[in-house]
C-alpha positions as CSV (number, residue, x, y, z in Angstrom):
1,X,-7.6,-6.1,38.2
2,X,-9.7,-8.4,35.8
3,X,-9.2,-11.1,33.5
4,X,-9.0,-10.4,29.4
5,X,-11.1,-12.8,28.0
6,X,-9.5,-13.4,24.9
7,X,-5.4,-13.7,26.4
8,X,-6.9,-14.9,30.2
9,X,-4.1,-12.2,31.7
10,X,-5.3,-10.7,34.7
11,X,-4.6,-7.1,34.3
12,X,-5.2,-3.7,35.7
13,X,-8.0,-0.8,34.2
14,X,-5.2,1.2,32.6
15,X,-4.5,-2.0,29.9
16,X,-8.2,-1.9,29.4
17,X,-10.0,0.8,26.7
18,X,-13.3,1.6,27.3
19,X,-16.1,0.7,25.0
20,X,-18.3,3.9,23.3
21,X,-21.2,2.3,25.5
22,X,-19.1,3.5,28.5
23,X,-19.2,-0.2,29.3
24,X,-15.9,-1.7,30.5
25,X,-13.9,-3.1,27.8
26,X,-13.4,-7.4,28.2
27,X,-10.1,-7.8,26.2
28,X,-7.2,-5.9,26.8
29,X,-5.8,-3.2,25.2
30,X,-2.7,-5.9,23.3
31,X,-5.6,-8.3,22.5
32,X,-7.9,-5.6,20.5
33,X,-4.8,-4.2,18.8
34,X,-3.9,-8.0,17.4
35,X,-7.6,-8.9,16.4
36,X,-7.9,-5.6,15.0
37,X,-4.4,-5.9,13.0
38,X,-5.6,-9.4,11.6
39,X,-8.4,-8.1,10.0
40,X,-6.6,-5.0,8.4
41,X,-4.2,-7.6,6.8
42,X,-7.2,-9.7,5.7
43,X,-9.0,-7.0,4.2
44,X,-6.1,-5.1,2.7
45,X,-5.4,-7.0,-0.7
46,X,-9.4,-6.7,-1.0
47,X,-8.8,-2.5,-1.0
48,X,-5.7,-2.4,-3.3
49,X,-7.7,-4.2,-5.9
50,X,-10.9,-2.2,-5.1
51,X,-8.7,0.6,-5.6
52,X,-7.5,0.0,-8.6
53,X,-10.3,-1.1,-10.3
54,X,-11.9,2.5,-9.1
55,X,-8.8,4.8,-9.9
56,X,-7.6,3.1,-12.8
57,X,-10.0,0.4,-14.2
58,X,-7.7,-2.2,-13.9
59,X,-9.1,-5.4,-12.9
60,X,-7.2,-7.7,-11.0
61,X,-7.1,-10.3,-14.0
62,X,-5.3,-7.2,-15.6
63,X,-3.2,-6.5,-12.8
64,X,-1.8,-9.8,-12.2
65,X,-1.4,-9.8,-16.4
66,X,0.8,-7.0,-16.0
67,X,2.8,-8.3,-13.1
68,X,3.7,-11.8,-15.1
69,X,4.2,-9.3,-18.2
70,X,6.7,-7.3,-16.5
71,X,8.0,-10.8,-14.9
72,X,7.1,-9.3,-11.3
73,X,10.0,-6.2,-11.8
74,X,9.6,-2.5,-11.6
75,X,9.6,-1.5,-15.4
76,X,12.4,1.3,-14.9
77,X,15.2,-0.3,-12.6
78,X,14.2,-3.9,-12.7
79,X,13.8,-4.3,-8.9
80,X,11.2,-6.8,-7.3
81,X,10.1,-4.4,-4.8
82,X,6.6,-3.6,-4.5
83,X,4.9,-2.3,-7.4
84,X,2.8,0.4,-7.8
85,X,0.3,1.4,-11.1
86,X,1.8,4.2,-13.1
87,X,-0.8,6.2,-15.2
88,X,-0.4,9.3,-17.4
89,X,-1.9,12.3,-15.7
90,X,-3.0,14.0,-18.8
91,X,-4.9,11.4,-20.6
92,X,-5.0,9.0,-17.5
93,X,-4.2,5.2,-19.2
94,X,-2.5,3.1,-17.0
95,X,1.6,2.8,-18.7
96,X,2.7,0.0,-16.6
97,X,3.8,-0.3,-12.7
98,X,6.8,1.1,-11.1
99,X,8.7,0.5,-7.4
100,X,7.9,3.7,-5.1
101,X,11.2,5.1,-6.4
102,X,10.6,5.2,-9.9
103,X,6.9,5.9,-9.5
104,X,8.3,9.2,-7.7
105,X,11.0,9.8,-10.1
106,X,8.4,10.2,-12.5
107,X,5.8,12.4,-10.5
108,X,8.5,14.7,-9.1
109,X,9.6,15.0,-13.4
110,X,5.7,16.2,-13.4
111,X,6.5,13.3,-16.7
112,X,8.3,15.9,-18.6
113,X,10.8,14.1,-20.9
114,X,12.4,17.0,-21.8
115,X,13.5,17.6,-18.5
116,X,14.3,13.7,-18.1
117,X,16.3,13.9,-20.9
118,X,18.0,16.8,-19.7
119,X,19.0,15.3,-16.2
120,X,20.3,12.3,-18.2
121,X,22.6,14.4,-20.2
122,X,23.8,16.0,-17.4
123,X,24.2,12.7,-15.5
124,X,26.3,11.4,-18.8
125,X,28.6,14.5,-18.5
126,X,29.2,14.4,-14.9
C-alpha cells in the first residue's frame, strides 16, 4: 500500500501502472487517466484546426466564417449538431459543412446526384 501523490489515497500496487523506467509509478492509475484526459481536451480544438488547415486548407478564420455563414446549422437538415467539412472528392474544394448524418448521406451516395435524385423520387412515390 502507498500514497498517490497527486489524490493522497493510500492504495494498493494493482491501482498503480508502472513507469517504462520499471520504476514504480507515484500517482494512481484514476489520477494519470484524469491528468492525461485534461490535456487531450486541451489539445483537441488545436488538432481539429490543424487538421483542417492540412486536409482542406481551411483556416480557422475561414472555418468559423463558415460556421456564422451557415448560422452554426448543418447545411442539409438544419440541425446544430456538430459539424463536419464537406469537400468534393474529385476536385477536392471544401462545399460547406454537414452533421455526421448528412456528411455520410453524402459519402455512402459516393456524391452521385443521379442516384440522390433517384432515391428522392422514390421517397416522393412511396
Amino acid at each position: 500500500m502507498k500514497e498517490c501523490k497527486t489524490c493522497g489515497e493510500v492504495k494498493g500496487p494493482e491501482e498503480y501502472t508502472p513507469r517504462p523506467t520499471g520504476l514504480p509509478s507515484i500517482h494512481c492509475k484514476e489520477c494519470v487517466r484524469v491528468k492525461d484526459r485534461a490535456r487531450w481536451i486541451e489539445r483537441k480544438p488545436k488538432v481539429a484546426i490543424y487538421k483542417r488547415l492540412k486536409n482542406y486548407g481551411l483556416t480557422e478564420e475561414a472555418y468559423q466564417s463558415m460556421l456564422i455563414g451557415q448560422d452554426y446549422q448543418c447545411a442539409i437538415c438544419f440541425n446544430e449538431e456538430k459539424l463536419y467539412v464537406d469537400h468534393c472528392h474529385t476536385v477536392g474544394h471544401v462545399r460547406g459543412l454537414l452533421c455526421n448524418t448528412c456528411n455520410l448521406l453524402l459519402g455512402h451516395a459516393k456524391d452521385n446526384t443521379v442516384l440522390l435524385e433517384s432515391a428522392v423520387k422514390y421517397l416522393r412515390n412511396n
